[in-house]
C-alpha positions in Angstrom: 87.8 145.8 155.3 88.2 147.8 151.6 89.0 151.5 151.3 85.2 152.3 151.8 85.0 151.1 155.1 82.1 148.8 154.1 82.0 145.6 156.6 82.2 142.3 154.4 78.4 140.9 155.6 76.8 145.0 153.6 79.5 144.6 151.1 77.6 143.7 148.1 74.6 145.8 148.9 76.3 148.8 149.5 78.7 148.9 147.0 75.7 148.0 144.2 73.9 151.4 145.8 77.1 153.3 146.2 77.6 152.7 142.4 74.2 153.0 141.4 74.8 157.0 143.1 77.6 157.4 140.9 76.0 156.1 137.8 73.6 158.8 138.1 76.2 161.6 138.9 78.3 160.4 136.1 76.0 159.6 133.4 72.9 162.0 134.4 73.7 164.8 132.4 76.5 163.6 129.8 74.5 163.7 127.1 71.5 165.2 125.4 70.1 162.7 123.2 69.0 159.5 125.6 69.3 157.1 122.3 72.7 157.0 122.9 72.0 154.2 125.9 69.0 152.7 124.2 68.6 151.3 120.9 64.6 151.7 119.4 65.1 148.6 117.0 62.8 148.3 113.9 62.5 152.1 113.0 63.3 151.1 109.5 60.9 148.1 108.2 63.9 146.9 106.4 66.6 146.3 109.3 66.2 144.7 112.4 68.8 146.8 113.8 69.6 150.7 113.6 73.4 150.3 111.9 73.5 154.6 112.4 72.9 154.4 116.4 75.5 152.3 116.3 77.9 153.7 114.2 77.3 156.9 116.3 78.4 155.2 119.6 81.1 152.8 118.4 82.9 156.2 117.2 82.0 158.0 120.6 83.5 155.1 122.4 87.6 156.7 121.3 86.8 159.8 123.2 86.3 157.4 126.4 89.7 156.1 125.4 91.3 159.7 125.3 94.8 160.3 127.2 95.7 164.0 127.9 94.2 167.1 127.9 90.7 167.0 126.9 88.9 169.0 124.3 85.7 171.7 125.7 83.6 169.5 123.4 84.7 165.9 124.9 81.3 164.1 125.1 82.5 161.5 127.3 82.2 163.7 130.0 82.6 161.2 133.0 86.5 161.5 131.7 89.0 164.4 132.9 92.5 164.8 131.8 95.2 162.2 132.6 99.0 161.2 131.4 99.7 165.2 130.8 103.6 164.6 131.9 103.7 161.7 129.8 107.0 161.7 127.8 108.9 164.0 130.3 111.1 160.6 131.3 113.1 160.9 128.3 111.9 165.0 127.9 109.4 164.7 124.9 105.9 165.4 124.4 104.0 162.3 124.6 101.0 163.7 126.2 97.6 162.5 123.8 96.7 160.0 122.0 94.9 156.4 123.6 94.8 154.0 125.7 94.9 150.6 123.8 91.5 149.0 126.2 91.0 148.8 129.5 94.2 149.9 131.7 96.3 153.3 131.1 99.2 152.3 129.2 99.5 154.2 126.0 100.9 151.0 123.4 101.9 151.8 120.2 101.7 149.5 118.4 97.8 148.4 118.6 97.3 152.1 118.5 99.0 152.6 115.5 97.0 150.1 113.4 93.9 151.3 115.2 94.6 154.5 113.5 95.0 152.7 110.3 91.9 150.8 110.4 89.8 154.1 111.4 91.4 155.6 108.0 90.5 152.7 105.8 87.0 152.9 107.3 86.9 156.2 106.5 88.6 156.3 103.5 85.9 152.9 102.2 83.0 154.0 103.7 83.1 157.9 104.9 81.4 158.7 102.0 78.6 157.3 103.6 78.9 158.1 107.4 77.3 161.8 106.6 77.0 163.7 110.0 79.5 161.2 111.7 82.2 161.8 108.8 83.6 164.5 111.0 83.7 162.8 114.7 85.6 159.8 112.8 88.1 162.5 111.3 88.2 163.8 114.8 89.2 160.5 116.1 91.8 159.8 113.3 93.6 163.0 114.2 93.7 162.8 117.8 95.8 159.7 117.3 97.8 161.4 114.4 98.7 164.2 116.4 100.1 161.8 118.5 101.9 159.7 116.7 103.4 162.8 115.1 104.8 163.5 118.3 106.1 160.0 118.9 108.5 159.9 115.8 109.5 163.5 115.9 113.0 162.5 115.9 114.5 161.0 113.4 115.3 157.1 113.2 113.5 156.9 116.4 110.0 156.2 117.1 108.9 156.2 120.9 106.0 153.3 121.0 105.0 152.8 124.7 104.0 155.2 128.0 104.1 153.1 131.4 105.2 150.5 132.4 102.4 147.8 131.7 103.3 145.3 134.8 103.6 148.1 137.1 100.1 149.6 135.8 98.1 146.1 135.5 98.9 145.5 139.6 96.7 148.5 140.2 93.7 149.1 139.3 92.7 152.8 139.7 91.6 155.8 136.8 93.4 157.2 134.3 92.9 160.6 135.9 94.8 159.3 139.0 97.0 156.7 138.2 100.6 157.4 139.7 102.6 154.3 138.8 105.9 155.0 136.6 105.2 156.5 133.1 108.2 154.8 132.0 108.9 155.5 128.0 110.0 153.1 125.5 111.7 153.4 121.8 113.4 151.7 118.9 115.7 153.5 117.0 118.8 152.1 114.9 120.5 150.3 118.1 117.2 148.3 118.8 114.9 148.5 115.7 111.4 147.6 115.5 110.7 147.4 111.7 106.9 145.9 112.8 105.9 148.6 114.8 107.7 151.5 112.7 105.9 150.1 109.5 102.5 149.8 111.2 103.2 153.4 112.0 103.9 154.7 108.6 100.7 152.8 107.5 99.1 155.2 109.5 100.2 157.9 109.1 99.9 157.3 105.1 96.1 156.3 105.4 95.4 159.3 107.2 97.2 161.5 104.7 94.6 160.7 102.4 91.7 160.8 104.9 92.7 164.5 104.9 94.2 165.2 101.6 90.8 167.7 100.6 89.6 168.7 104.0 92.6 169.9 105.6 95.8 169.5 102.4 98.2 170.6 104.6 97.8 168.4 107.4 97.4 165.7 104.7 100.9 166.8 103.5 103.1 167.1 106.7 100.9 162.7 108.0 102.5 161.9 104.6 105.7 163.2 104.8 106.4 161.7 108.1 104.9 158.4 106.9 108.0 158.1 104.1 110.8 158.8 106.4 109.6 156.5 108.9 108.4 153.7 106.1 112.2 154.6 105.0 113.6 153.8 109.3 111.6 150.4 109.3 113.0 149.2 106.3 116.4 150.0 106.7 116.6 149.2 110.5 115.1 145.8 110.3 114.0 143.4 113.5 111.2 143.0 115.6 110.4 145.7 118.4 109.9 142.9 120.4 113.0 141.1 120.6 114.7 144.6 122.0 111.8 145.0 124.4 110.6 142.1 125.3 110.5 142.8 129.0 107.9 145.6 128.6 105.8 144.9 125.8 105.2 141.2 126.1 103.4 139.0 126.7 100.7 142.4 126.4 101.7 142.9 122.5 104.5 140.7 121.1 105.2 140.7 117.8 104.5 137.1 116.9 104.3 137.6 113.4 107.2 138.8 112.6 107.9 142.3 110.8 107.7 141.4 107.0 103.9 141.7 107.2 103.8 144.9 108.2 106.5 146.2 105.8 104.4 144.5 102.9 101.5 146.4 104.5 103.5 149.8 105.5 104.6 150.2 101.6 100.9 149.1 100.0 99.6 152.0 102.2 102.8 154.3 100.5 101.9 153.1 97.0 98.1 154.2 97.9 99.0 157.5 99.9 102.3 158.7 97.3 101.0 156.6 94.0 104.9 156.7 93.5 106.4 153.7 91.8 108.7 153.5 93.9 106.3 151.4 96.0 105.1 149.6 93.5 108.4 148.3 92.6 108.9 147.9 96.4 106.1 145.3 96.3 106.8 143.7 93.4 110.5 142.9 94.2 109.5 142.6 98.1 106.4 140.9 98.0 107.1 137.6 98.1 110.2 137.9 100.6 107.5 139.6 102.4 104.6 136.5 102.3 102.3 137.7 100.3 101.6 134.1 99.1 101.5 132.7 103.1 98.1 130.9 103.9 97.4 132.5 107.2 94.1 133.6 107.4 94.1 136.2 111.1 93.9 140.1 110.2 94.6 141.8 113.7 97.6 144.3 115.3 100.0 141.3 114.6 99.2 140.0 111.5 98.2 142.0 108.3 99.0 140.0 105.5 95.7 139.5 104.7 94.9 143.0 105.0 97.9 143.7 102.8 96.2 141.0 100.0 92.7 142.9 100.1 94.2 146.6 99.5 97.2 145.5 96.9 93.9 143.4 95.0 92.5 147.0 94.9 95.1 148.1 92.2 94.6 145.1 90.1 91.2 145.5 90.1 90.2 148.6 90.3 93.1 150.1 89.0 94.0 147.8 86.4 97.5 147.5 87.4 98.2 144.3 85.8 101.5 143.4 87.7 100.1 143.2 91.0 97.6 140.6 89.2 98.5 137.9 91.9 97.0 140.0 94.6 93.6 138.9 93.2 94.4 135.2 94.0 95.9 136.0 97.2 93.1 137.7 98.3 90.5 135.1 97.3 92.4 133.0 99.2 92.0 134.8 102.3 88.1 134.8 101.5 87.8 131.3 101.0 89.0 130.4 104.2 86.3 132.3 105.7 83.5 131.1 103.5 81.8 128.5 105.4 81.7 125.0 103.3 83.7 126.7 100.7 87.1 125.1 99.0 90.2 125.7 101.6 87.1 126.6 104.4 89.5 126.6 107.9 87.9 129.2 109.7 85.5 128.0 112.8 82.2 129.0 113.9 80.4 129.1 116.7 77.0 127.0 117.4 75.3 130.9 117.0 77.0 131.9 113.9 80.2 134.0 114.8 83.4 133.3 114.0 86.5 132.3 116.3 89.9 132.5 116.0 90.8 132.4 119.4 89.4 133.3 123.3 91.2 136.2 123.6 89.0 139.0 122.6 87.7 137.6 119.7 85.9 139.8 118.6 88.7 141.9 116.8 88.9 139.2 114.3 85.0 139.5 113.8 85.0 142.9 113.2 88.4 143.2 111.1 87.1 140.3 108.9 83.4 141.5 108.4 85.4 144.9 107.7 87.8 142.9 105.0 84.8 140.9 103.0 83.0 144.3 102.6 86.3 146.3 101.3 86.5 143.5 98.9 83.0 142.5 98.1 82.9 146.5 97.0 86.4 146.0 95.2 84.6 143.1 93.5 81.4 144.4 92.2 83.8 147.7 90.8 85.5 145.6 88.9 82.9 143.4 88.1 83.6 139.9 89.1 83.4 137.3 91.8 85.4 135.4 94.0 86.9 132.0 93.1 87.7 129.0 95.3 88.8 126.2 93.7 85.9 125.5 91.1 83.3 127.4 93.6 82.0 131.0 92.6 81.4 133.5 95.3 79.8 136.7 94.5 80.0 140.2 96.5 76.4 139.3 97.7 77.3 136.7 99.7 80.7 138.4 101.1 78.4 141.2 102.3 75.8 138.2 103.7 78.8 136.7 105.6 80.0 140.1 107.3 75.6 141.2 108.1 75.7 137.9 110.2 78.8 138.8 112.3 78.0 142.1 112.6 73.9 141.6 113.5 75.6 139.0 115.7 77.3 141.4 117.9 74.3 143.9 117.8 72.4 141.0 119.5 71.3 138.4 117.0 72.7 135.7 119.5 72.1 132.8 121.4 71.6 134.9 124.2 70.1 138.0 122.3 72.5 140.3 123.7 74.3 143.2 122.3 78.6 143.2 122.8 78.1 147.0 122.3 77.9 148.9 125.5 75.0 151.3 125.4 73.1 149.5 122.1 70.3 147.6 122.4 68.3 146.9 126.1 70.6 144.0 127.1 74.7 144.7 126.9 77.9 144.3 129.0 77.6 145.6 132.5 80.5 144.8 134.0 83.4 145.5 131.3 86.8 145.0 132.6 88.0 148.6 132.4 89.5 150.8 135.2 87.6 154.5 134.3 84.3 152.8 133.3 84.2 150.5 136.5 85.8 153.1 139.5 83.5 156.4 140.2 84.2 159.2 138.4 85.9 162.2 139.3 83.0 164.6 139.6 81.2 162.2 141.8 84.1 160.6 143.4 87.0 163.8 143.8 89.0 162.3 146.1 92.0 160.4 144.6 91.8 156.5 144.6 94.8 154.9 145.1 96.5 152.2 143.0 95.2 148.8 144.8 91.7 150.3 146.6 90.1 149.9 143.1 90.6 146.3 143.4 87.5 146.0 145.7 85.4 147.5 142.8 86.8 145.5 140.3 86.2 142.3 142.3 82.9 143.0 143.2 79.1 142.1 141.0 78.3 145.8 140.8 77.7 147.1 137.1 80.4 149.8 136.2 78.9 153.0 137.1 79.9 155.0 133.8 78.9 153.7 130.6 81.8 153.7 128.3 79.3 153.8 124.8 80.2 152.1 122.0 82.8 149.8 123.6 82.6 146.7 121.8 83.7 143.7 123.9 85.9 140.7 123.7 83.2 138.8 123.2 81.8 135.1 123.8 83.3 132.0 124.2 83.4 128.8 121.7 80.3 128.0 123.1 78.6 131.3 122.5 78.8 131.7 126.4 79.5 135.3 128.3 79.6 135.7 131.8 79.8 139.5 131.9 82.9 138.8 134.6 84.4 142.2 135.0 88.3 140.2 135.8 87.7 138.1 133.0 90.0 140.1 130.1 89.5 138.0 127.5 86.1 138.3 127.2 84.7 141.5 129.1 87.6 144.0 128.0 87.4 146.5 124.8 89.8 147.9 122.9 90.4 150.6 120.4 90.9 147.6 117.5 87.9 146.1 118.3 85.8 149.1 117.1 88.0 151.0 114.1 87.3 148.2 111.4 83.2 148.0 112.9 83.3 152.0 112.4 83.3 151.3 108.4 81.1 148.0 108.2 78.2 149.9 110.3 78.8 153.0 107.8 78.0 150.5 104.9 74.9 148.9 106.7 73.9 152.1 108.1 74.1 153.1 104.3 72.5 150.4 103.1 69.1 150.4 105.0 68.8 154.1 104.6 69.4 155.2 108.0 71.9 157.6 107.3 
């Protein structure tokens, strides 16, 4: 017997028309334009896909991500508040911000860079994005404000809410989740340099998201992002090794912390244009790998984001001393070329690139994200890309990044989209509590922390559509089971989407749909 009292030979039926109720209590009336759960392909002769449908919903999909007190205007509307005592453990505010995917722990680390990558969309590719320039802004501050919050104190930055075992043995909604909201920190006794740098990175690309629109916003994000740059540098170690029993094996830092200070003070020198960072880099830089051949851009690794934004002030800028940023970030390129010189990265038999099984498809959207930034780097500056004695122009960067992303809209081996809500064919059964449990206004009655598990097991779809979550993502073999327990291939997350939010911008741009 489960919680609903359903015998086990009327298990599956009744739970697929018991869901099926609360897909239609839930979903009925969230929204007034239908599009947003089906995609009318071909409305431009040109594309095959409509890039502004879903740029629309992968931007909708952070307000299904929301922790706290929710906004009048929250379209999501299957979602209520949740985590509003979050913080009082150690008596701080720490009620807002997100949840990293698809339990209710509030990580700060992936949330952090999240943040960053929604700002360098923006700040790449807003331009563009026209009626959905202000819904990304919107998303960009509701993580601000909270990470505002989290380093409020000097030399001290909290960066997780709950304790992530404890949550990941229940499986129940946000709105009623009651295990411990334990709250972690670093601060000078037990420094995380990786996860304070990633944090000033964020807070410094957001400053200049806002620097016109709202200056004094703009002014306090940057302010914070120098004295918290200043904590990571001085207190130096990996946030991991102090806290290794709550934030690993769910986000270690594997990488190290040097990559994120190179990163942390490239998004200074952008945000402050102070020389200090510039000199920061060049004496740093190399301490810092700049020059490593590793070729993954994710929440652990962002050297080779670091390569593509420092290339930006050699040539765009013309800063001559930071000249060898150019060649670092070619070499990042190369290695995603296929058949080019130094070529390492693997493909799929479809056409999308793998780095490894556990939601893939972060690296998929980060890269396409990183071969556009610099293809339009390239063509400002007027050159090309140079692998050994091959040429590469911008074109085919931007060629490279339309396959991945027309890949995950459904140009697939098995023509389905790993956006939930675009196109006729997506994930059903995403492995994420709120999405797969009913919702509150169907559903008022509290469910407890290991009822859910009945749900989660079963073949049901998930009765509320979380739009615009982008997936994991297939396997090697271009294989998904839609398996709501499998994580590593059903689950979203908040990195997935922020790097997809400025390549659909440019392709929305670029076939005239915006």
């Amino acid at each position: 017997m489960d919680f609903l009292g359903f015998s086990s030979a009327s298990y599956t039926f009744r739970v697929i028309i018991f869901l099926s109720l609360f897909f239609f209590l839930c979903n009925g009336f969230s929204y007034s334009d239908s599009s947003l759960f089906y995609t009318h392909h071909h409305r431009h002769n040109l594309a095959k896909h409509n890039y502004k449908d879903a740029l629309t919903k992968s931007i909708l999909f952070f307000e299904g991500q929301r922790s706290g007190k929710l906004p009048p205007n929250q379209r999501m509307t299957w979602r209520r508040d949740s985590g509003l005592s979050d913080g009082s453990a150690l008596h701080v505010d720490l009620v807002g911000g997100y949840y990293d995917a698809g339990d209710n722990i509030k990580f700060g680390f992936p949330m952090a860079f999240t943040t960053t990558m929604l700002s360098w969309s923006v700040i790449e590719f807003g331009g563009l994005m026209k009626s959905e320039l202000g819904n990304a802004k919107v998303a960009i501050r509701w993580a601000t404000d909270y990470l505002l919050k989290a380093t409020s104190r000097p030399d001290t930055i909290y960066v997780q809410v709950g304790d992530a075992n404890k949550d990941h043995s229940c499986w129940e909604r946000p709105e009623d989740m009651d295990t411990q909201r334990s709250v972690f920190k670093v601060d000078k006794n037990t420094p995380g340099s990786d996860v304070a740098a990633e944090t000033a990175a964020a807070l410094a690309a957001a400053a200049i998201v806002f620097r016109k629109s709202d200056p004094s916003y703009s002014k306090i994000l940057l302010r914070r992002a120098i004295r918290v740059f200043a904590f990571a540098d001085r207190y130096r170690g990996t946030y991991s090794a102090g806290l290794k029993p709550d934030v690993c094996p769910f986000y270690c830092s594997f990488s190290g912390y040097q990559d994120e200070l190179l990163w942390g003070a490239a998004w200074l020198q952008k945000a402050t244009r102070n020389l200090k960072y510039l000199n920061y880099i060049k004496v740093n830089g190399q301490i810092l790998g700049a020059a490593e051949y590793d070729n993954t851009f994710g929440w652990d690794n962002k050297h080779a984001g670091a390569r593509i934004l420092l290339s930006k002030t050699f040539l765009v800028q013309k800063m001559k001393t930071l000249g060898e940023y150019k060649g670092h970030a070619d070499n990042f390129i190369c290695s995603v070329i296929p058949g080019a010189p130094f070529y390492i990265s693997q493909y799929t038999p479809g056409g999308l690139l793998f780095k490894m099984a556990d939601e893939n498809m972060q690296y998929v959207t980060s890269t396409s994200f990183l071969l556009l930034t610099y293809a339009k780097y390239l063509t400002s500056a007027r050159t090309v890309v140079h692998c050994g004695g091959s040429v590469y122009t911008p074109g085919r960067l931007r060629s490279i990044a339309k396959k991945q992303v027309d890949y995950l809209l459904g140009d697939n081996p098995l023509r389905m989209s790993y956006m939930v809500g675009y196109g006729p064919k997506f994930p059903r059964r995403i492995h994420h509590r709120g999405s797969s449990l009913p919702c509150v206004a169907s559903h008022p009655a509290k469910i407890q922390c290991h009822q859910g598990f009945s749900i989660m097991h079963s073949q049901s779809p998930n009765p509320n559509f979380l739009v615009g979550a982008v997936v994991g993502g297939p396997d090697k073999h271009d294989r998904f089971p839609d398996v709501r327990s499998d994580y590593e291939q059903s689950e979203p997350a908040t990195y997935i989407n922020a790097p997809l939010v400025g390549a659909l911008a440019y392709f929305a741009h670029s076939y005239a749909q915006l």
